[in-house]
N, C-alpha and C positions, 0 to 999 in steps of 0.2 A: 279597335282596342288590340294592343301588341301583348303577347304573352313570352314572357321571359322566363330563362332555364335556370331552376333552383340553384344558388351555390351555396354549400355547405361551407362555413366558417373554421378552419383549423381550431382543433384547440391553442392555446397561445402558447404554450411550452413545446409544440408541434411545430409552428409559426417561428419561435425564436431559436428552434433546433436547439434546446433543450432535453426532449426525450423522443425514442422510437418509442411509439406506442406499440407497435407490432412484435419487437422484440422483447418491452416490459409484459405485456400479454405472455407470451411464450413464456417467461421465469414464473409470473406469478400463477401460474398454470402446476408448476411443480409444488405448488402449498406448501414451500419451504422458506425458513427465515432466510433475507439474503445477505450476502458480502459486497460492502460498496465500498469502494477505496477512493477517496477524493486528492489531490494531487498538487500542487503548487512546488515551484521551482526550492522555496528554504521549508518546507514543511509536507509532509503527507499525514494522513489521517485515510482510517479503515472503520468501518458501522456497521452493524450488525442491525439487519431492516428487518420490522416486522410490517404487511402490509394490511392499511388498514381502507375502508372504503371512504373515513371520513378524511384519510390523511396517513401517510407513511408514520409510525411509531421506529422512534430509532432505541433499541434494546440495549445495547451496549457500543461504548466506542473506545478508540485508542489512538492516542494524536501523537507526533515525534515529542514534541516536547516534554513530553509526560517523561521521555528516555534522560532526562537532564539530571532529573534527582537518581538517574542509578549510575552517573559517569558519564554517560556516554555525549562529550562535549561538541563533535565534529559537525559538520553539514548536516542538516537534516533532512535534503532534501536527496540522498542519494539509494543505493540499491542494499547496501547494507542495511541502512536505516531501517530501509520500507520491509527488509527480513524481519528487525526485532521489532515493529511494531504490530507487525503480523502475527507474532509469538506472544507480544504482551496480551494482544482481544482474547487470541488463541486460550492461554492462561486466563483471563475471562471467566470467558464462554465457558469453559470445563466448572469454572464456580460455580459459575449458574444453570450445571447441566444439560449444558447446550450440545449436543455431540454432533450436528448435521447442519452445511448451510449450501447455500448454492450461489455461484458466482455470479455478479450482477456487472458488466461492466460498462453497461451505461453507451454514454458518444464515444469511450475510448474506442482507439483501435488495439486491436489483440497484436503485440508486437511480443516477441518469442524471448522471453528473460528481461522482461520491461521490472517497471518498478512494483507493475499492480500483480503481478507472479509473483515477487518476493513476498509480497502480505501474503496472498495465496500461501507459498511456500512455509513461511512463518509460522501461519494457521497450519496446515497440515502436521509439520514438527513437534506441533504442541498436542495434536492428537484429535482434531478434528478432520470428520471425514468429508471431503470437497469433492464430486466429479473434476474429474481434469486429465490433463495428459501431458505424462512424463516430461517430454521432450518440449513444453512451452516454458518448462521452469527454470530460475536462471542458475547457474551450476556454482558448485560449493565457494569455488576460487572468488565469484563474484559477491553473493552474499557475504562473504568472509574479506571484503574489500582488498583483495590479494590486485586484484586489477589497478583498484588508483593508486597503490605501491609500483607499481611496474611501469605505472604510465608518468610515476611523478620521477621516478628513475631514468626514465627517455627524454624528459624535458628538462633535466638538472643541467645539461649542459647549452642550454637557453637561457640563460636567469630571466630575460624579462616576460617569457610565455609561461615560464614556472611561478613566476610573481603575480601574474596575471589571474593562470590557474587556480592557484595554492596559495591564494593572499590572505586568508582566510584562518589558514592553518597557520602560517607565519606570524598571523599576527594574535593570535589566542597560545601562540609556541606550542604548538603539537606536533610532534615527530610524527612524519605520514608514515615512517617503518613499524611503527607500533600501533599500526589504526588494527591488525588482525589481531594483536595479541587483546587490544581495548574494547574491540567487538566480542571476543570469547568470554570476558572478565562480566562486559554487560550482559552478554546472552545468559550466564549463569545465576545473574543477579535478578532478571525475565523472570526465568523459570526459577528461583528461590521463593518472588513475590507470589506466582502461582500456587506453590504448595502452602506457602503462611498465612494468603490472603492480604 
């Protein structure tokens, strides 16, 4: 008779590389609600996790198109964006009391002024307290879309990699020189919804 060496079965979110368990252990170690920022190329969304044994309870969330009914008409899928919807939870959470979360980022990689820093960013602005460090956040000019101005500026004398880029914007007719001044109008419109509920 052959005796054979136990093997332990992944869990299957482990298996599909889905979750670190070793890394979600360490957050939920901190017994604080967390910040998850989900991501797709036309849309971002950020949640507000409570953990639970039966099953993650999602507390609060804030998805880009929510940003539609305050103006804000552009790509949703970019860094400005991912600022005000960071601001919108941000505005949230302060309804509901929420002053503390911890950042949860999942399979992302930590890439220095990414998109899931702007939510980070976003939430902090609004007056939630996040460990973090300074220098991963991404800097005002970007948040404030001063960047796809500058860059739509550099490709004008391309038309077809401007068309390429900015076909989007061309065809909805939105001036990209006004994305900063349309980002300040929405951000103020965020934090309006915050204070009125």
């Amino acid at each position: 008779m052959t005796h054979r060496k136990r093997y332990n079965v992944p869990f299957k979110r482990k298996r599909l590389g889905r979750t670190n368990y070793k890394k979600r252990l360490k957050i939920l170690l901190f017994g604080k609600l967390r910040l998850v920022v989900r991501k797709s190329l036309d849309n971002i969304m950020a949640q507000i996790i409570e953990y639970n044994p039966e099953g993650d309870k999602v507390i609060l969330a804030a998805h880009s198109r929510e940003l539609d009914k305050l103006g804000w008409k552009i790509n949703k899928g970019n860094i400005p964006t991912a600022y005000l919807v960071g601001l919108l939870l941000g505005q949230k959470a302060k309804r509901q009391k929420i002053e503390e979360l911890v950042l949860d980022l999942g399979l992302n990689d930590s890439i220095r002024g990414c998109r899931i820093y702007a939510v980070l960013k976003g939430l902090i602005d609004a007056g939630i307290r996040i460990p973090h460090s300074e220098e991963i956040l991404p800097s005002k000019e970007r948040t404030e879309g001063i960047h796809i101005v500058n860059h739509a500026k550099i490709l004008r004398s391309n038309k077809e990699e401007y068309e390429k880029r900015f076909g989007g914007y061309i065809k909805n007719k939105i001036d990209i020189n006004e994305i900063p001044n349309l980002f300040e109008e929405t951000r103020k419109k965020v934090v309006e919804v915050g204070k009125n509920g």
